[in-house]
Wavefront OBJ file of the C-alpha trace (Angstrom):
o trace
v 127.431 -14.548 -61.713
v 130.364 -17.059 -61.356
v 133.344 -16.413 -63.609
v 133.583 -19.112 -65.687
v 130.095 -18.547 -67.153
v 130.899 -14.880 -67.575
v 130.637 -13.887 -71.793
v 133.655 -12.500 -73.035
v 131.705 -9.197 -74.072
v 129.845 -8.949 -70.727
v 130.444 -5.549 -69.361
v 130.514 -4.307 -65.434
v 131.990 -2.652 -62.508
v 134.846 -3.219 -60.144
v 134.814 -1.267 -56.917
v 137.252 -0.838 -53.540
v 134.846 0.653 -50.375
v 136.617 1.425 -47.009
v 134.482 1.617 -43.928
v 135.510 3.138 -40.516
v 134.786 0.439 -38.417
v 136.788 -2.156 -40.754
v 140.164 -0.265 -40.031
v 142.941 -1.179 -42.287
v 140.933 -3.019 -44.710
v 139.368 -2.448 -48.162
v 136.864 -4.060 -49.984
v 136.769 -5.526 -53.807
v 133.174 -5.793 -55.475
v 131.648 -6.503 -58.588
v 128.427 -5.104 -60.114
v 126.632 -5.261 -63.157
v 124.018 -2.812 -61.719
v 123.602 0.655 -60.424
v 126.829 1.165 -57.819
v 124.655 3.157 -55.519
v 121.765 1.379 -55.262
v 124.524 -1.629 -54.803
v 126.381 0.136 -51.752
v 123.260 1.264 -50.008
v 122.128 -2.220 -50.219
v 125.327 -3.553 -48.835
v 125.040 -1.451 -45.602
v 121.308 -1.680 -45.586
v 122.304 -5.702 -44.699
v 125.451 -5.523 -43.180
v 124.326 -2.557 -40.785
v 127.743 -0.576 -41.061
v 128.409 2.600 -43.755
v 131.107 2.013 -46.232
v 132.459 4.743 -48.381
v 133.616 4.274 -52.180
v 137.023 4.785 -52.149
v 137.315 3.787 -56.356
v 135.407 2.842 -59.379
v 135.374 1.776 -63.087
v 132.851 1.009 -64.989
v 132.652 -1.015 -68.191
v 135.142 -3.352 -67.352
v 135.295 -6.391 -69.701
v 134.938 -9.716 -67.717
v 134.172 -8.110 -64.305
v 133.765 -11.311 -62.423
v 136.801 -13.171 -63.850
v 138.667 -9.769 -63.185
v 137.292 -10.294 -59.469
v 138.359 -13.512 -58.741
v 141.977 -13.168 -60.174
v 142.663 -10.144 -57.894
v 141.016 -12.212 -55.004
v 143.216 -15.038 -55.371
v 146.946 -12.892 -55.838
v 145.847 -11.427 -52.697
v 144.271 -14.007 -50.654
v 146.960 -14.418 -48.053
v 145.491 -10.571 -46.840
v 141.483 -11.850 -46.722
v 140.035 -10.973 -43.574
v 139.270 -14.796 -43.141
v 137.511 -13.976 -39.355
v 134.408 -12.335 -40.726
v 131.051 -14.042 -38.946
v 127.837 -15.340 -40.616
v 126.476 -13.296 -42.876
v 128.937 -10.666 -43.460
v 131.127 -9.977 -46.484
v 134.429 -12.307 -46.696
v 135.790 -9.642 -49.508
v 137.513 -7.384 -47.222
v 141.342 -7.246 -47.498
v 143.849 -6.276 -45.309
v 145.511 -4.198 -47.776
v 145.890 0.028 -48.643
v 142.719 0.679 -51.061
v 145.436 2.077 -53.358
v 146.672 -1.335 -54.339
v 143.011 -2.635 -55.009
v 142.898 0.472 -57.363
v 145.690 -0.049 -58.976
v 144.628 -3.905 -59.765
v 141.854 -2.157 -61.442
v 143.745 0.862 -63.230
v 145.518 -2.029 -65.031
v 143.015 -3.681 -66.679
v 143.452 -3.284 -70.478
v 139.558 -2.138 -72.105
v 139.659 -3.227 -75.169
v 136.387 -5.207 -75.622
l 1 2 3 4 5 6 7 8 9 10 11 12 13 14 15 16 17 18 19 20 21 22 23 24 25 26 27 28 29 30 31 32 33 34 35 36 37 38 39 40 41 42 43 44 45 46 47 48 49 50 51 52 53 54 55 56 57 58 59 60 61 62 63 64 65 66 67 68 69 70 71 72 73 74 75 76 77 78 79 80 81 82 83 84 85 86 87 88 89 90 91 92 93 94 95 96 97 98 99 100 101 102 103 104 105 106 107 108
């Protein structure tokens, strides 16, 4: 779903995965589905196992939420990833990712 067709009431989860073989990087993601079934997809077609670092559900505006924190930190995107693998891995501590999502007022 892009952002700017996102409903103000529309409901989802942010998440930050870490993976061994992606050293000093994190992962943001978005779902509006079941997390697991979301993360054993992602390494079902990226070939690698991630581990959930943190979560929060119900978050109002998941997408928009998304791309903000993508774009205050887009000077640490891995920017070298090949075809057909995720370009939302950061070169950042999976605490600050958390804490971009700790902040986020509920309130819907």
């Amino acid at each position: 779903m892009s952002s700017w067709v996102e409903e103000d009431n529309h409901l989802g989860t942010l998440y930050v995965l870490t993976a061994k073989s992606r050293s000093g990087q994190c992962k943001l993601g978005v779902t509006q589905g079941n997390l697991e079934k979301r993360i054993n997809n992602y390494m079902h077609r990226h070939g690698y196992a991630v581990k959930l670092y943190f979560f929060r559900h119900d978050i109002p505006t998941p997408f928009r939420y998304e791309e903000a924190i993508t774009k205050k930190y887009l000077t640490y995107k891995n920017t070298n990833n090949s075809d057909g693998h995720s370009n939302e891995w950061f070169f950042l501590n999976p605490e600050i990712l958390k804490s971009e999502i700790l902040s986020i007022q509920q309130g819907v």
